[in-house]
Structure formats: C-alpha cells, structure tokens
C-alpha positions as CSV (number, residue, x, y, z in Angstrom):
1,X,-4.1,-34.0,18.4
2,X,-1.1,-31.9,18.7
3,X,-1.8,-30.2,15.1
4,X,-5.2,-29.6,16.6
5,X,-4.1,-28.3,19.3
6,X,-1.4,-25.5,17.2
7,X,-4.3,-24.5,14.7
8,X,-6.4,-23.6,17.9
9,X,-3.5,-22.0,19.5
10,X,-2.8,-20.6,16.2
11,X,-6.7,-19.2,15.5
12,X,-6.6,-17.8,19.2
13,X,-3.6,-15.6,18.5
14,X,-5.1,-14.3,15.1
15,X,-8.0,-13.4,16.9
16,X,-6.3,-11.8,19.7
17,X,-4.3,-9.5,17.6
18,X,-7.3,-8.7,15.0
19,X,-9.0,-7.4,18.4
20,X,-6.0,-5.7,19.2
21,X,-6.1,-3.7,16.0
22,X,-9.4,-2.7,16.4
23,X,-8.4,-1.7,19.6
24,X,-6.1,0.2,18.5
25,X,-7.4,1.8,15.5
26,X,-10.5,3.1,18.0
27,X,-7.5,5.0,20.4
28,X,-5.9,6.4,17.0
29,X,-9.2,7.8,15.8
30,X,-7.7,11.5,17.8
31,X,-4.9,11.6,15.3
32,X,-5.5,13.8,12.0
33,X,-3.0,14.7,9.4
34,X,-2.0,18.7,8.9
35,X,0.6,18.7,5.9
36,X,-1.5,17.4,3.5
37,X,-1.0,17.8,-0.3
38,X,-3.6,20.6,-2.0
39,X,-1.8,21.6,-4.8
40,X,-0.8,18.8,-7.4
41,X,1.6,21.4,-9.2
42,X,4.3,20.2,-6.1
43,X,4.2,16.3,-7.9
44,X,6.1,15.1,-10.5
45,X,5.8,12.3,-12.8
46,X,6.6,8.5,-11.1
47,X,5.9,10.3,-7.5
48,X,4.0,7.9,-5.6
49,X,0.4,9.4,-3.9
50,X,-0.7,8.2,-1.0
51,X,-4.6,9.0,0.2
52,X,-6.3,8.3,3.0
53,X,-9.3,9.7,5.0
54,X,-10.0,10.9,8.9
55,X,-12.8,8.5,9.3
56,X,-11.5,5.2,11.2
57,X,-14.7,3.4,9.1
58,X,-12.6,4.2,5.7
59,X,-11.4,1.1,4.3
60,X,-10.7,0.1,8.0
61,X,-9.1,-3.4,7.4
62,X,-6.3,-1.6,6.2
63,X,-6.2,0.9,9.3
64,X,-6.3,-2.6,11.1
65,X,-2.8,-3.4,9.4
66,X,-1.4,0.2,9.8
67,X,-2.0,0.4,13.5
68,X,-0.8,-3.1,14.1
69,X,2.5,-3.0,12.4
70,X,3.4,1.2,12.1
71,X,2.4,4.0,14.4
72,X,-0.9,4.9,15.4
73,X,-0.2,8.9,13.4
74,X,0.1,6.6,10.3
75,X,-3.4,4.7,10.2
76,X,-5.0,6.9,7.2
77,X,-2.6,5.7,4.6
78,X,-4.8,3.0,3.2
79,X,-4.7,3.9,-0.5
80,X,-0.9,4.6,-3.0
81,X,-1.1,5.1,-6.8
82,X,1.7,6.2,-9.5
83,X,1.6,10.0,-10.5
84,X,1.9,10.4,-14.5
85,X,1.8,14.1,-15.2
86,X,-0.7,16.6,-15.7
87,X,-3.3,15.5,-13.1
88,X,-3.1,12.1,-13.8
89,X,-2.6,8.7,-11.8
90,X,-2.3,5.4,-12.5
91,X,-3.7,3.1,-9.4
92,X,-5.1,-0.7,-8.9
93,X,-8.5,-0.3,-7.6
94,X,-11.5,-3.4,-7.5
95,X,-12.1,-2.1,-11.0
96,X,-8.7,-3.5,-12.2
97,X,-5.1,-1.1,-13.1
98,X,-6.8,2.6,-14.5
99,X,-5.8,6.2,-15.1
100,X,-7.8,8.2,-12.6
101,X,-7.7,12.2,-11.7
102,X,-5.8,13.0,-9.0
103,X,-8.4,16.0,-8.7
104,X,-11.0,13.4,-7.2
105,X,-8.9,12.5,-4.0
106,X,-7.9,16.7,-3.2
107,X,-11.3,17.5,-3.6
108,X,-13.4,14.9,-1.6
109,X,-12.0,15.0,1.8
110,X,-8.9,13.0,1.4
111,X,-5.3,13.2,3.1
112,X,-3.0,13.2,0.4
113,X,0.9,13.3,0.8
114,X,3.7,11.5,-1.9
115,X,7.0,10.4,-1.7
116,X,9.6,10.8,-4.5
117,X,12.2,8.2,-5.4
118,X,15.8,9.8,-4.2
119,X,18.0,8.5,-7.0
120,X,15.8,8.6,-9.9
121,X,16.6,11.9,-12.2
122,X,16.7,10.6,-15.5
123,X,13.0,11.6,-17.4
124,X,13.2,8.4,-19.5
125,X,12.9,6.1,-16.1
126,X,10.0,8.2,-15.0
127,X,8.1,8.0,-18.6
128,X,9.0,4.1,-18.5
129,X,7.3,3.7,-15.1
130,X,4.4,5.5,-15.9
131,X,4.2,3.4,-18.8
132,X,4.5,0.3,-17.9
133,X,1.6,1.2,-15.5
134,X,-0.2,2.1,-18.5
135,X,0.4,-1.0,-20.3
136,X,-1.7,-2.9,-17.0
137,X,-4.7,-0.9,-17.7
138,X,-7.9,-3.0,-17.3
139,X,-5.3,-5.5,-15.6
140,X,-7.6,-7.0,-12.8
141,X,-7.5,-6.4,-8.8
142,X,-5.0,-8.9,-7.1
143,X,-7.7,-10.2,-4.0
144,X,-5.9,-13.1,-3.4
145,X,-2.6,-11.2,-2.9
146,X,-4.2,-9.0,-0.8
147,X,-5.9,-11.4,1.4
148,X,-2.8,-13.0,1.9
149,X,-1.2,-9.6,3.1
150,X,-4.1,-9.3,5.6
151,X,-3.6,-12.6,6.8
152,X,0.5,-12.1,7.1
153,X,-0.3,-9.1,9.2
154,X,-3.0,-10.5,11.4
155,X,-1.0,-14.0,12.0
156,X,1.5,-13.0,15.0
157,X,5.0,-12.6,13.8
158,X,6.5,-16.0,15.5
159,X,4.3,-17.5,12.9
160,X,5.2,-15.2,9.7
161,X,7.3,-18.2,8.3
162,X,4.4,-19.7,6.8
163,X,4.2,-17.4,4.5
164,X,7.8,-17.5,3.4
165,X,7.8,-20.5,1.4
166,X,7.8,-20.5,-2.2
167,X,4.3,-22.4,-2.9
168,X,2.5,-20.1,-0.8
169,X,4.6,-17.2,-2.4
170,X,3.5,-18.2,-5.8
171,X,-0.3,-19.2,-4.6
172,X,0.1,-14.8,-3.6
173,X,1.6,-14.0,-6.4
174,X,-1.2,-13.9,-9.1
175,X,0.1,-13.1,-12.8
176,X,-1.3,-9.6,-14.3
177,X,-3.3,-8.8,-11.2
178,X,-2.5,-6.1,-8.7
179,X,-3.9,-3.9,-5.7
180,X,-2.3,-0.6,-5.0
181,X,1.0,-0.7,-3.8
182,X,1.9,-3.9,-5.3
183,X,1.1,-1.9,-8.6
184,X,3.8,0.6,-7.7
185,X,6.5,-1.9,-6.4
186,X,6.3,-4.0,-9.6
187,X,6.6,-0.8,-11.5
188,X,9.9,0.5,-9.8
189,X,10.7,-3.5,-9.9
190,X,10.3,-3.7,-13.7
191,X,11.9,-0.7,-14.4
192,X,15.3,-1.7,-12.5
193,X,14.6,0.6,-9.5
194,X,13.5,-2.1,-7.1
195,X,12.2,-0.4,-4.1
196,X,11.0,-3.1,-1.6
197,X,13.4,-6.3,-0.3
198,X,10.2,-8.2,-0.1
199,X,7.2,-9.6,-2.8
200,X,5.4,-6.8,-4.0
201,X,1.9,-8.4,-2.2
202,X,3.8,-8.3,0.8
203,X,4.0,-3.9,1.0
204,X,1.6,-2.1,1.7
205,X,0.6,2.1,1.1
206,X,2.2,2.8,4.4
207,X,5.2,1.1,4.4
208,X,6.3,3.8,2.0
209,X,6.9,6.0,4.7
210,X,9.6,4.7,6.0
211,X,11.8,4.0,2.7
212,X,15.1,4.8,3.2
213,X,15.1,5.2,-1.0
214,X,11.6,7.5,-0.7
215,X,12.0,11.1,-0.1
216,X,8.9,12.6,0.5
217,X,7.3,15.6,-1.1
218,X,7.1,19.0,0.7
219,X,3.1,20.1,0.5
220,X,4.7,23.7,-0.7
C-alpha cells in the first residue's frame, strides 16, 4: 500500500513538472538568439556546434528539459555535434553516428553557436577526436540513453537517486550507441580530455554552456 501510494505520489510529481515545462517553454517562446554563427571559417576542428531553431514545436521534448533545468534564453539548444574541418561534422542523429555538412544547419533557419575546449592546443588531440568520431560512423542512436535522460529530467530532483545506481547506470549506458551530446562527451572522454563529471547519457546540448572547460566561440 505504502509503495502504491509513493509510485502515485511519484507519477503526480512527474506529471506536475512535465506541465511545468510546457508551461514554461510556451512563456520562453519571446526569446530569440542574436549572435548566431554564419560563417563556419570562425570553427576549428574538435569545436563543438550547437543548433537549435526559434520554433518552440522544434524537437520540443528537448526545450521541455532546457527550460526545466537552464534558463528560459537557453531553450533552442536541442541539437550538439563535433566539428572536423572543412565544413564537416560528425553528429548522432536517429540515423546512427554520420559525417554531415555543417552548410545544412547555417542555411535552413538554424541558431548555431560552438564552444571550444580551453586547454586543448595540441593538433594531434583534435585529429584523434575527430577520429574516433569517425570510427562510430553507422554506430546506431542511443534511445534508451536518451529516454532515460528525459526521464532524469522530468522526475523531481528529491527523487534523482534512482538513477544513480549502477544497474540502472548500465541498463542507460548502451554499448556503441549514442545521441548527440553523449557522442561528444565520450569523444573528449576517450581521448583523455574528459569534459563532463557525470555519464555521458546524463549531458545534454545545453549543458555545454555553462562548462567551466568550454570557451565559446566569438560569431566574428
């Protein structure tokens, strides 16, 4: 009865917040995004892109995260990928890990800003990052990871505990499967750069933002 009673309590609550976030992500709709990125010639290689668009209806789960854990201002970001050079990316979409043009996000109504690693200067880390990305191509989309990270966000955090233990860490953590940003953490990760204190599953585009090891990259 009692463990009834906590699952109800506990469904209530999720509810409650994913309303919230809705809520939320309706009031942020006035916020647009001025500094964005037309001119790939300002990236360099193992810069990470973020994209986003103005419409609230764009990938909106993943405004529902933004707004409910960041600021409202930061509700586009719903997209990251690794930039390799010469136009290029390397992302996690549905499709699985490919190499995609970074041309197709500047020129079809997409934000699109980057942040650059601060301590990384060495060519051969950057080339080894975009590599290993490389080496994931046709690597499928991680959906359980990133239900999982919808969930962690929705579930109020007095309850974020749950998904701190180790079997539900490894039921997230799916072998040779990725979505976007976990992509880009396990690259830095694997490339002894770690750039997250927490399971890649658990980050998501926006937390880049706030990195204290991300500088991010002037639009000029």
């Amino acid at each position: 009865m009692v463990m009834v009673w906590g699952l109800k309590s506990l469904l209530f609550l999720f509810v409650s917040l994913f309303l919230t976030g809705l809520v939320r992500l309706w009031w942020a709709r006035k916020y647009t995004y001025d500094l964005s990125i037309k001119d790939p010639a300002v990236l360099r290689k193992g810069d990470m892109v973020l994209t986003g668009k103005q419409s609230i209806r764009d990938s909106w789960y993943i405004q529902v995260g933004n707004v409910l854990t960041r600021k409202l201002k930061h509700r586009f970001w719903t997209h990251a990928a690794l930039y390799a050079g010469e136009g290029k990316l390397w992302e996690a979409q549905p499709e699985g890990v490919r190499e995609a043009n970074i041309a197709f996000y500047l020129e079809n109504g997409y934000y699109v800003r980057a942040f650059r690693h601060r301590y990384i200067q060495e060519v051969k880390v950057l080339d080894d990052l975009v590599t290993w990305c490389a080496s994931k191509q046709r690597d499928g989309y991680d959906v359980r990871g990133a239900i999982f990270y919808a969930c962690s966000t929705l579930v109020p955090l007095g309850f974020n505990f749950i998904f701190d233990t180790s079997w539900l860490a490894k039921l997230a953590n799916v072998q040779d499967k990725y979505f976007c940003s976990e992509l880009i953490v396990e690259a830095f990760e694997e490339n002894g750069y770690p750039i997250s204190p927490f399971d890649a599953w658990r980050v998501k585009p926006s937390d880049f933002i706030s990195n204290p090891v991300l500088a991010e990259v002037s639009p000029s």
